[in-house]
Wavefront OBJ file of the C-alpha trace (Angstrom):
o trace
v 162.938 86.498 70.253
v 165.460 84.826 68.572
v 165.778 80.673 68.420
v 168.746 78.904 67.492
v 170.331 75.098 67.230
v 173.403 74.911 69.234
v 176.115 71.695 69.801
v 176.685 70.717 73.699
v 178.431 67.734 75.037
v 175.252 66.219 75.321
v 174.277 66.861 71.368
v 172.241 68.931 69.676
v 169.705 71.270 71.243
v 167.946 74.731 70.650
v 168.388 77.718 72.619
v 166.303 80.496 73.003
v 166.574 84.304 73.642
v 164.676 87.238 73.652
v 163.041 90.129 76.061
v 160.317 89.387 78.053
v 158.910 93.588 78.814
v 160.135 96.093 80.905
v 160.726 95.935 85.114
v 159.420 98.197 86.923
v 162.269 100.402 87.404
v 162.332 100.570 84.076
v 165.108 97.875 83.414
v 165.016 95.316 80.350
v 163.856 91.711 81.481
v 165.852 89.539 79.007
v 166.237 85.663 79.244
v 168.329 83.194 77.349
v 167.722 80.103 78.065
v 169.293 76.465 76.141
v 168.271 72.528 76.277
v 165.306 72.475 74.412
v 164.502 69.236 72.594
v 163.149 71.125 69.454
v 162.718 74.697 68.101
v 158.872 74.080 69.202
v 159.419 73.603 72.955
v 161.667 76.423 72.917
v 159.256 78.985 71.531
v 156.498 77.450 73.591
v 158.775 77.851 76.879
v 159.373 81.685 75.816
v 155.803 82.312 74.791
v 154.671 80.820 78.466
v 157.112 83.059 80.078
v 156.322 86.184 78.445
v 152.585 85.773 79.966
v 153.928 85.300 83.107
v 155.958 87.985 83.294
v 153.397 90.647 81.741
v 151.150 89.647 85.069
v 153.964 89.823 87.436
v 154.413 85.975 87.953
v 157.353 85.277 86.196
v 161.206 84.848 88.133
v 162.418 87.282 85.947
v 160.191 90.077 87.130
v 161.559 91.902 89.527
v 160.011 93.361 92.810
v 159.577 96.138 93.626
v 160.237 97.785 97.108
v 157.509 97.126 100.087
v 157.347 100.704 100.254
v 156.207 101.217 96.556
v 152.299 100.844 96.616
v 149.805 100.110 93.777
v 147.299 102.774 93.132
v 144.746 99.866 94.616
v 146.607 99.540 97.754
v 147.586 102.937 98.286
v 143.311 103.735 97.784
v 142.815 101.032 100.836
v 145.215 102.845 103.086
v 143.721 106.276 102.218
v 139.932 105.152 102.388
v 140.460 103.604 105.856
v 140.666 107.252 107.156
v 138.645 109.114 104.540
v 135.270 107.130 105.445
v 135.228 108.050 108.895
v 135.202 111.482 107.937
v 132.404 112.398 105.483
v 128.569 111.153 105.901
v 127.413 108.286 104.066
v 126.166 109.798 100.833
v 129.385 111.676 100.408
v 131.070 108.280 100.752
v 128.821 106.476 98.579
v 129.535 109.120 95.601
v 133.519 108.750 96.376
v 133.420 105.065 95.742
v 131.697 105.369 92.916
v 134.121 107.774 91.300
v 137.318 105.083 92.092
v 135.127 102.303 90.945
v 133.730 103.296 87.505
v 136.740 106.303 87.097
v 139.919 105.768 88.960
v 140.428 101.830 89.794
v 140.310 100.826 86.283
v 142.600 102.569 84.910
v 145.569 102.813 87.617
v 144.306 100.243 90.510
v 146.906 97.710 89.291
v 149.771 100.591 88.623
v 152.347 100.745 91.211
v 152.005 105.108 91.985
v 156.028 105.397 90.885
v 154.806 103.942 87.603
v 152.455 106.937 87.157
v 153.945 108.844 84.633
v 153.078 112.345 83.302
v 152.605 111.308 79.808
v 150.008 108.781 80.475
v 148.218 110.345 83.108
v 148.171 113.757 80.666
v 146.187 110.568 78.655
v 143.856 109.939 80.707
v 143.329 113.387 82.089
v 142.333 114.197 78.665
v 140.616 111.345 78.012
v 138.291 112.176 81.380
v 137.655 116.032 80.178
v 136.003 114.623 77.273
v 133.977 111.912 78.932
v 132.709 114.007 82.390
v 131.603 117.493 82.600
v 133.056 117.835 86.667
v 136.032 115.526 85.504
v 138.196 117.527 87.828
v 136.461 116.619 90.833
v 137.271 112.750 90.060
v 140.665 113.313 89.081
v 141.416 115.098 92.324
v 140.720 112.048 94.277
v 143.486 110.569 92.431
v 145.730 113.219 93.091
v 144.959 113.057 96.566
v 146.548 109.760 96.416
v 149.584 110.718 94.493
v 150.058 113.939 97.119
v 150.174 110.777 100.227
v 152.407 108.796 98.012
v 154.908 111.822 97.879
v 154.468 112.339 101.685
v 154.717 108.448 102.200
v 158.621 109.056 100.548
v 156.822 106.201 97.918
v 157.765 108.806 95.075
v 159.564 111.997 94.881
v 157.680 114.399 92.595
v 153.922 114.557 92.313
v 153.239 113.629 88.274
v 149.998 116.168 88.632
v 152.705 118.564 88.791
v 153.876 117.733 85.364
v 150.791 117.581 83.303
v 148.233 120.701 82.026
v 144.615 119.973 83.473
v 142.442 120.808 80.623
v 139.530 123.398 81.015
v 136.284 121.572 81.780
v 133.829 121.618 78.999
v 131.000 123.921 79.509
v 127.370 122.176 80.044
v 124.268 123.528 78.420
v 122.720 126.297 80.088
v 119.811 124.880 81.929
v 116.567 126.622 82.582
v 116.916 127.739 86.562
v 113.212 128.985 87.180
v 109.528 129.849 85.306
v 108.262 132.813 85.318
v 104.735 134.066 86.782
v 102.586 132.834 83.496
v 104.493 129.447 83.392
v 104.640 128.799 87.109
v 100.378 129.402 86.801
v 100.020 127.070 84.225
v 102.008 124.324 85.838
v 100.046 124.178 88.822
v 96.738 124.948 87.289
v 97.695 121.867 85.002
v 98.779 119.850 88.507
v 95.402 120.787 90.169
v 92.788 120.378 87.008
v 94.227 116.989 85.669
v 97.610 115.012 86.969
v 96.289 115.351 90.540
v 94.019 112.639 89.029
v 96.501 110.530 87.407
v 99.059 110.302 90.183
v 97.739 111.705 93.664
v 101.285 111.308 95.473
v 103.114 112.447 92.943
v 100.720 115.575 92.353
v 100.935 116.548 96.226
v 104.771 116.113 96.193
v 105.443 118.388 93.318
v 102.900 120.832 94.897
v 104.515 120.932 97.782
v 107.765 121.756 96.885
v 106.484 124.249 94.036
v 104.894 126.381 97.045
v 107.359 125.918 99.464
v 110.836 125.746 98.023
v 111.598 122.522 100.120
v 114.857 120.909 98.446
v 114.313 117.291 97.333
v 116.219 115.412 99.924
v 113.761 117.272 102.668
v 110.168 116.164 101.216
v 111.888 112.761 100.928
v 112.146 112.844 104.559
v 108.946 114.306 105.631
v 106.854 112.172 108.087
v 103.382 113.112 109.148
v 104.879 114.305 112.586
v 106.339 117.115 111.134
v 103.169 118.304 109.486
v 101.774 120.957 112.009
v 97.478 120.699 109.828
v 96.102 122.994 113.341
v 98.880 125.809 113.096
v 99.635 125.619 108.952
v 103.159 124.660 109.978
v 105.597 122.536 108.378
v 108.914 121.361 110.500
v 112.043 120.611 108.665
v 114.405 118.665 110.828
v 115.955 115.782 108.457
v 116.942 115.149 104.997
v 117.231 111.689 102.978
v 120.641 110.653 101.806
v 122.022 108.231 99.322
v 123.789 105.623 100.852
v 125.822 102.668 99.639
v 124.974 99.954 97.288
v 122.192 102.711 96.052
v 120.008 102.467 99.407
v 119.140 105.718 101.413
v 119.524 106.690 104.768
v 118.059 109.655 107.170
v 120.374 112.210 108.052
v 120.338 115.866 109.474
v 119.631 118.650 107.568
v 122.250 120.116 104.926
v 123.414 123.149 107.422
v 121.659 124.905 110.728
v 119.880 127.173 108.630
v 117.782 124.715 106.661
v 116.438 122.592 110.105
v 113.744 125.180 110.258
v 109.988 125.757 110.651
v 107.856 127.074 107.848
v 104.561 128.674 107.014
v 102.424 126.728 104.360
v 99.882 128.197 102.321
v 95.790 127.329 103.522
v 95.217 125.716 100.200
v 98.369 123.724 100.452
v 97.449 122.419 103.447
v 94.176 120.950 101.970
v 95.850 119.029 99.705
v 98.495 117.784 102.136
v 95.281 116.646 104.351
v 93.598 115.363 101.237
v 96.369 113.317 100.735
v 96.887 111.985 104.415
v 93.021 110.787 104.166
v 93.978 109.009 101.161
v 97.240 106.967 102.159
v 97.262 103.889 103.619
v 100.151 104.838 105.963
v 99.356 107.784 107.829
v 101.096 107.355 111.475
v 103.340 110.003 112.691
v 106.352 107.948 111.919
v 105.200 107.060 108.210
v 107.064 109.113 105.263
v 104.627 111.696 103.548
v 105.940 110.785 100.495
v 106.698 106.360 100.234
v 107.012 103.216 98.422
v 105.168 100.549 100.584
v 106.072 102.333 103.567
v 109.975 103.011 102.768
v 111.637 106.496 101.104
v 110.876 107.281 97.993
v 114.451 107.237 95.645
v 115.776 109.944 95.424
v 115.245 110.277 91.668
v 111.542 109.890 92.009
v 110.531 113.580 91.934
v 112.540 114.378 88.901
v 110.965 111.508 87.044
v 107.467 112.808 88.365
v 108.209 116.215 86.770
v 109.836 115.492 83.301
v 106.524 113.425 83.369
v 104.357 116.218 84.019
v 106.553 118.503 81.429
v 106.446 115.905 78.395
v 102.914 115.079 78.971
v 101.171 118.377 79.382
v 104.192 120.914 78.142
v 104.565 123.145 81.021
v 108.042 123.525 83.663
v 109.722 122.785 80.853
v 113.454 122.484 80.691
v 112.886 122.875 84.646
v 114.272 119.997 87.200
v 113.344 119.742 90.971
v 115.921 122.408 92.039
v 113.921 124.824 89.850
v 110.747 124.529 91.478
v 112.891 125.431 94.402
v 114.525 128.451 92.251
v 111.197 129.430 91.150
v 109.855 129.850 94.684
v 112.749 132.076 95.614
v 112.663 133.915 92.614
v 108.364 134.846 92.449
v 108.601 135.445 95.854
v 111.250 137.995 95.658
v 109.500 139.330 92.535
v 106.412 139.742 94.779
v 108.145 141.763 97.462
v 109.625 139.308 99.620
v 112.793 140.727 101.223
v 116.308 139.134 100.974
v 115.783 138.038 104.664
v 112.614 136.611 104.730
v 113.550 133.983 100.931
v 117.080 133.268 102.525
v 115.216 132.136 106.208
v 112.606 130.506 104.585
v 114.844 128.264 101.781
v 117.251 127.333 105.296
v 120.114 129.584 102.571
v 122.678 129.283 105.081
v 124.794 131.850 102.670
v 123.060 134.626 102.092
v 125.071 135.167 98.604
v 122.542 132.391 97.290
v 120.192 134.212 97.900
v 121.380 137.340 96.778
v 122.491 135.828 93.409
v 119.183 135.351 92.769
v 117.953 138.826 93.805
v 120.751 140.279 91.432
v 119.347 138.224 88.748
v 115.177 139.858 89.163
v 117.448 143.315 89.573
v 119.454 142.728 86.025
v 116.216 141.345 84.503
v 114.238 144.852 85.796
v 116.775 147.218 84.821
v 117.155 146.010 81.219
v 113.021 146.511 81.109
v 113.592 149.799 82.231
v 113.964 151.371 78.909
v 110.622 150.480 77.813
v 108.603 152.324 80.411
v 107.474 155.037 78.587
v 106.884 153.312 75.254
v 103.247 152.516 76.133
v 102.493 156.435 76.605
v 103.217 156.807 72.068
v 102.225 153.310 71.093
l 1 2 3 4 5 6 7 8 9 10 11 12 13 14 15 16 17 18 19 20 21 22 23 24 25 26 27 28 29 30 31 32 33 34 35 36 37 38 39 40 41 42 43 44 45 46 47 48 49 50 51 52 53 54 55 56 57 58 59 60 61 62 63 64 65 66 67 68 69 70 71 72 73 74 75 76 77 78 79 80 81 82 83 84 85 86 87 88 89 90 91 92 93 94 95 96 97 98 99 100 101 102 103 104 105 106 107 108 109 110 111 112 113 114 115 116 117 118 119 120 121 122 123 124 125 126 127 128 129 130 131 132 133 134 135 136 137 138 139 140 141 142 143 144 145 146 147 148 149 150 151 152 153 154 155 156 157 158 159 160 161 162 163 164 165 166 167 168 169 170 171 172 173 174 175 176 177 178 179 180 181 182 183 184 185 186 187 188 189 190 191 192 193 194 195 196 197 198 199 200 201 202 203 204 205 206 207 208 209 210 211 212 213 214 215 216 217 218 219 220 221 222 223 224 225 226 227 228 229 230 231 232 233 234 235 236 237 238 239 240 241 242 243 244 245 246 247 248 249 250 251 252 253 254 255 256 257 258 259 260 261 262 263 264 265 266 267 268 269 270 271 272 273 274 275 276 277 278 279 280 281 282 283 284 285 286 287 288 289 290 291 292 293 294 295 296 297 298 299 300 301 302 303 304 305 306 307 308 309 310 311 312 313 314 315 316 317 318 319 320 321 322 323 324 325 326 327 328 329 330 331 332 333 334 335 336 337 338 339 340 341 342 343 344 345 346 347 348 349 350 351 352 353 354 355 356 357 358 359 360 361 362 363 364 365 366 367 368 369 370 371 372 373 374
C-alpha cells in the first residue's frame, strides 16, 4: 500500500494505492483511489476494503462464473442424490466425515481453486491425523470427479498429487484362546453377573453365540424361541443421524437366520426375562427404559469386565464373535456349519479364520514327539 499527497484543482488531497489479494482466476485486485481529506482516512478506506475483499464483498472482487461451484455447494448437489441411495447409518457416517473432515477445510473453496499443492497439504495432513484417511478423502474426490464431468474444471487435482500410504494401526487381539475364553465366563457367571445382570447376560450371549453387536441390540423377546432353544435373527440396530438409532434388516441374507442356543444359555436368558421390567414380545432384550441400548454399550460393558477382573483382554465385541468362530472350529466344527451359523455371507471370512487354527497347528507340529524324551 502506498499513500501519497497529491495537488488537484480542488487543493490538496491524499491518494491511495495498493493490492487488495488475488481474484479468483488468479488475477491481481489492485485499487488506486484519490480525495481523501488526510493520510488517515485514506489508509482507513484501504484497510476497510482489503476486509471486504478477502470475504468476497468488495467491488473489486471479481465473480466468478455460475458454473464454477464451491466445494459447499457442489457437496449439496451431490448429497441430494447420494442419500437416497445408502441406509441411514451409512449416511449418518458420510456426514460426519464432510462435517468434522471435508467442509472445513474446502466448503468455502470454489473446486477450480483446488489446487494440487494444497490439497497434497491436506492429504498429508489427514494421513497423519486418521488411520482410514483414504476413505474420507475419497468423498472429496468424488466431488472433484462430478466437477470435471460438470465441465466446472478440466483436470481432476487428485490426479496430480501422491496419496500417502496409510499408517498401520496396532495389531489388535482378534480372539482368546480355550483357557482365556474359560476364565472370562467363569469370571461372568461367579461374580459380574451380580454386579450388572443385563450387562452379564448380553456379553454371555454373544460370547456363546457369535451374534454381532448390532443383532443383540435388536433382539426382542419375540425372537427368543425358550420351548425349542431357538434364537431368530431377523433385524439389526443402526446408527442414525444426530447419534440416534434406528431398526434395520440384517447386514446380508445370510445373517437373517435361526440359531441353536446352548441349554445353559437359555437359563440365563430366562433368568433374565423374569428379572426385567419389560418383558413383552415387542420389548428389546437388551434396553435403556424401554429404548435400544447405544450402540457403544457392549464395548463399554466389556473393557469393564477386562480392567476390573483382567480377563478378554485386549479383546472388543467383534472378538467375542471371533472367538466363537475360532473354538468352535478348533472343536471340530466344519467350515459350513461356523460360516451358517455367524450369517458369513462370504465364506472367505470364514475360511480366513480356519487358515489361521491351520497355520497355528502346523507350526505346533514340530513338537509332537518332544514329550516321548522329555
Amino acid at each position: 500500500m502506498k499513500l501519497k499527497e497529491v495537488e488537484s484543482k480542488k487543493g490538496k488531497s491524499w491518494e491511495v494505492s495498493g493490492m487488495l489479494g488475488t481474484n479468483y482466476d488468479k488475477t491481481k485486485a489492485r485499487v488506486q483511489k484519490r480525495g481523501f481529506t488526510s493520510k488517515r482516512t485514506a489508509q482507513a478506506w484501504f484497510n476497510n476494503e482489503k476486509v471486504l475483499f478477502e470475504n468476497g464483498n468488495s467491488k473489486y472482487n471479481k465473480k466468478a462464473p455460475k458454473n464454477v461451484l464451491t466445494v459447499r455447494e457442489l457437496y449439496q448437489i451431490w448429497l441430494d442424490g447420494y442419500q437416497n441411495t445408502v441406509e441411514e447409518s451409512t449416511l449418518a457416517k458420510v456426514l460426519n466425515y464432510f462435517d468434522l473432515h471435508i467442509l472445513p477445510v474446502w466448503g468455502d473453496v470454489l473446486v477450480n481453486q483446488i489446487e494440487p499443492i494444497k490439497l497434497q497439504g491436506y492429504l498429508n495432513t489427514m494421513q497423519a491425523k486418521l488411520l482410514r484417511y483414504k476413505k474420507v478423502v475419497g468423498y472429496l474426490n468424488q466431488l472433484t470427479k462430478l466437477a470435471v464431468k460438470m465441465d466446472m474444471i478440466e483436470v481432476d487435482p487428485f490426479t496430480k498429487v501422491y496419496m500417502p500410504r496409510e499408517r498401520k494401526s496396532q495389531p489388535t487381539k482378534k480372539a482368546m484362546d480355550g483357557d482365556e475364553f474359560r476364565n472370562f465366563i467363569s469370571v461372568l457367571d461367579s461374580q459380574y453377573c451380580q454386579i450388572n445382570r443385563q450387562a452379564y447376560t448380553l456379553l454371555r450371549l454373544v460370547a456363546f453365540t457369535g451374534m454381532r453387536t448390532e443383532e443383540v441390540l435388536a433382539l426382542q423377546w419375540q425372537h427368543v424361541d425358550f420351548d425349542g432353544g431357538y434364537i431368530n435373527i431377523e433385524q439389526a440396530l443402526g446408527r442414525g443421524l444426530h447419534g440416534g438409532t434406528y431398526i434395520k434388516g440384517t447386514k446380508s441374507v445370510t445373517s437373517t437366520r435361526t440359531i441353536k442356543v446352548a441349554t445353559d444359555m437359555l437359563r440365563v436368558l430366562s433368568h433374565w426375562y423374569n428379572l426385567s421390567q419389560r418383558n413383552e414380545p415387542t420389548d428389546f432384550v437388551f434396553n435403556n427404559n424401554g429404548k435400544p441400548l447405544q450402540s457403544l454399550r457392549p464395548n463399554k460393558w466389556l473393557h469393564e469386565v477386562s480392567d476390573q477382573y483382567k480377563v478378554a483382554n485386549g479383546v472388543a465385541m467383534h472378538g467375542l464373535r471371533h472367538t466363537w468362530a475360532t473354538l468352535a472350529l478348533e472343536q471340530g466344527a466344519s467350515v459350513k456349519q461356523v460360516q451358517s451359523y455367524l450369517g458369513h455371507a462370504d465364506a472367505n471370512i470364514t475360511l480366513n479364520i480356519y487358515a489361521e487354527i491351520t497355520k497355528k497347528a502346523k507350526e505346533q507340529t514340530g513338537e509332537f514327539l518332544t514329550g516321548l524324551i522329555s
